[in-house]
Residue frames as qw, qx, qy, qz and C-alpha x, y, z in Angstrom:
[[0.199, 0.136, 0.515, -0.822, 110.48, 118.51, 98.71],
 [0.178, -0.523, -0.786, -0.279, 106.95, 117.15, 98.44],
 [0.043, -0.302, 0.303, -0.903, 104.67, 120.04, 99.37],
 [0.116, -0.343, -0.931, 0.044, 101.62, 118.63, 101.60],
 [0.088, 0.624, 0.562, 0.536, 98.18, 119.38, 101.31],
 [0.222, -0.882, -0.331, 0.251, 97.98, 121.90, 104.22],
 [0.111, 0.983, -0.087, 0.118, 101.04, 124.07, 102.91],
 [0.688, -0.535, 0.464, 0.161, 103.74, 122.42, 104.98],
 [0.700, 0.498, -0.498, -0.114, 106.50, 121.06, 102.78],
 [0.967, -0.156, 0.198, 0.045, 107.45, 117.37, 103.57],
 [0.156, 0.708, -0.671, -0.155, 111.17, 116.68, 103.27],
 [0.962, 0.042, 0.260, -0.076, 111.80, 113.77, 101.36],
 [0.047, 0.754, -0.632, -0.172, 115.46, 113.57, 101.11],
 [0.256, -0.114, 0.943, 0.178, 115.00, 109.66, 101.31],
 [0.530, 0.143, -0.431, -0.716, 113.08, 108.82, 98.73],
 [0.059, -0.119, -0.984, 0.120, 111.91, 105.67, 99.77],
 [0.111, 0.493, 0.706, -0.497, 108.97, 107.36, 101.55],
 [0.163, 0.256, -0.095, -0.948, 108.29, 110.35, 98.84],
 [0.349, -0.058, -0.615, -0.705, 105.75, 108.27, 96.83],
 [0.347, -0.359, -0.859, 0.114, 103.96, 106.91, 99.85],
 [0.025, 0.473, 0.187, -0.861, 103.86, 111.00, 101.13],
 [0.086, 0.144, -0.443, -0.881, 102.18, 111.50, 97.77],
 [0.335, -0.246, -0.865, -0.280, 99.74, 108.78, 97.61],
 [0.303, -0.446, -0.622, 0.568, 98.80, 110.13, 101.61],
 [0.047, 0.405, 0.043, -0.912, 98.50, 113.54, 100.49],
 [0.263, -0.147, -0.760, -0.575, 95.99, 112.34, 97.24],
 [0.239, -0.283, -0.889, 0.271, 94.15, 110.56, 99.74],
 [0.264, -0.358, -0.353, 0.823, 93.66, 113.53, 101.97],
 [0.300, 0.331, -0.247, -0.860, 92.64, 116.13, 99.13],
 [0.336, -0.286, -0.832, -0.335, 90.02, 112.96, 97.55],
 [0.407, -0.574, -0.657, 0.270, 88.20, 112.55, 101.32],
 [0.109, -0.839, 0.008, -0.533, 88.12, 116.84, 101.70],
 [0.569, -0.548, -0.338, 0.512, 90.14, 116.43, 105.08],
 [0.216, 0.843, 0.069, 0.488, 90.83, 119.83, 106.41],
 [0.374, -0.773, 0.324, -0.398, 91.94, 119.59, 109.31],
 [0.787, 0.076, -0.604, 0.099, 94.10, 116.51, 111.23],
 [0.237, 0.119, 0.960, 0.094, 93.48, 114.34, 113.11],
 [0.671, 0.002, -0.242, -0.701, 90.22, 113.40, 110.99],
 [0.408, 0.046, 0.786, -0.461, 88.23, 110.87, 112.45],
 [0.427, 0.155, -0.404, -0.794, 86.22, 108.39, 110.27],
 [0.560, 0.006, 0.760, -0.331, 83.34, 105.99, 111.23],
 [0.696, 0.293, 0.651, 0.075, 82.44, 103.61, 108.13],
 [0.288, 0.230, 0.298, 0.880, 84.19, 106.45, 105.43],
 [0.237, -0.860, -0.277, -0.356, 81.61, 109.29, 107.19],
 [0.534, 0.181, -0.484, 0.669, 83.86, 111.66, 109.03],
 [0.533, -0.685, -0.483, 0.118, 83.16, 112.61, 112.63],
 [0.152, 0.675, -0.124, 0.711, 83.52, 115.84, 113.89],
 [0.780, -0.580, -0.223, -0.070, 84.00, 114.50, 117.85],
 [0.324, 0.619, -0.508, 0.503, 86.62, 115.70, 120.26],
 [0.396, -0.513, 0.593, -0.478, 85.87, 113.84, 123.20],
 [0.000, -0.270, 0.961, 0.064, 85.83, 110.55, 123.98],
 [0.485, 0.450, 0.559, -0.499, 81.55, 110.51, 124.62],
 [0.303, 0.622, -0.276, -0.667, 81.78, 112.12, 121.55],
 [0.334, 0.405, -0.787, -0.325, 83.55, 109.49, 119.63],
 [0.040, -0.074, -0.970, 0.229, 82.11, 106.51, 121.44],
 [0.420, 0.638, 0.328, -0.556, 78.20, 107.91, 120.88],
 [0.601, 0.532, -0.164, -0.573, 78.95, 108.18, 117.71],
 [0.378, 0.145, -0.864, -0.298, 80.37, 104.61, 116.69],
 [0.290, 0.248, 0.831, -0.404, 77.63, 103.25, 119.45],
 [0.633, 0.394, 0.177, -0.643, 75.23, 105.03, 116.80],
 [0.397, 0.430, -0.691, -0.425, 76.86, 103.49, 113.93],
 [0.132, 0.088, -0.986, -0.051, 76.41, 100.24, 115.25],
 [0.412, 0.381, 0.579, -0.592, 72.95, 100.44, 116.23],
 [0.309, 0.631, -0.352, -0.619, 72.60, 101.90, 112.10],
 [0.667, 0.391, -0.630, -0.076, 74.41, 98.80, 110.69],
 [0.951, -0.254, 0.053, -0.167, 73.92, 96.08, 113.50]]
């Protein structure tokens, strides 16, 4: 058992996947995610639950960075 970063433990009975669950769960706890899904426009995460939302905010980005 691989425990993940909300609390949940991740069964990884096949190992195949346990060191790619680890590397995911690093990831996660590096980038502060707290919550999931997490939404990120150019590594800045977006706190948008509608589609205006999300679509306003990569329309700003690109306006930002052309």
């Amino acid at each position: 058992m691989v425990a993940g970063v909300f609390g949940e433990a991740i069964d990884v009975q096949n190992h195949e996947f346990e060191e790619k669950v680890r590397r995911d769960n690093q990831l996660v706890e590096e980038q502060g995610i707290k919550s999931v899904p997490a939404l990120f426009i150019n590594g800045t995460e977006v706190s948008a639950s509608s589609y205006g939302e999300i679509k306003k905010a990569i329309d700003k980005e690109i306006e930002n960075n052309g």
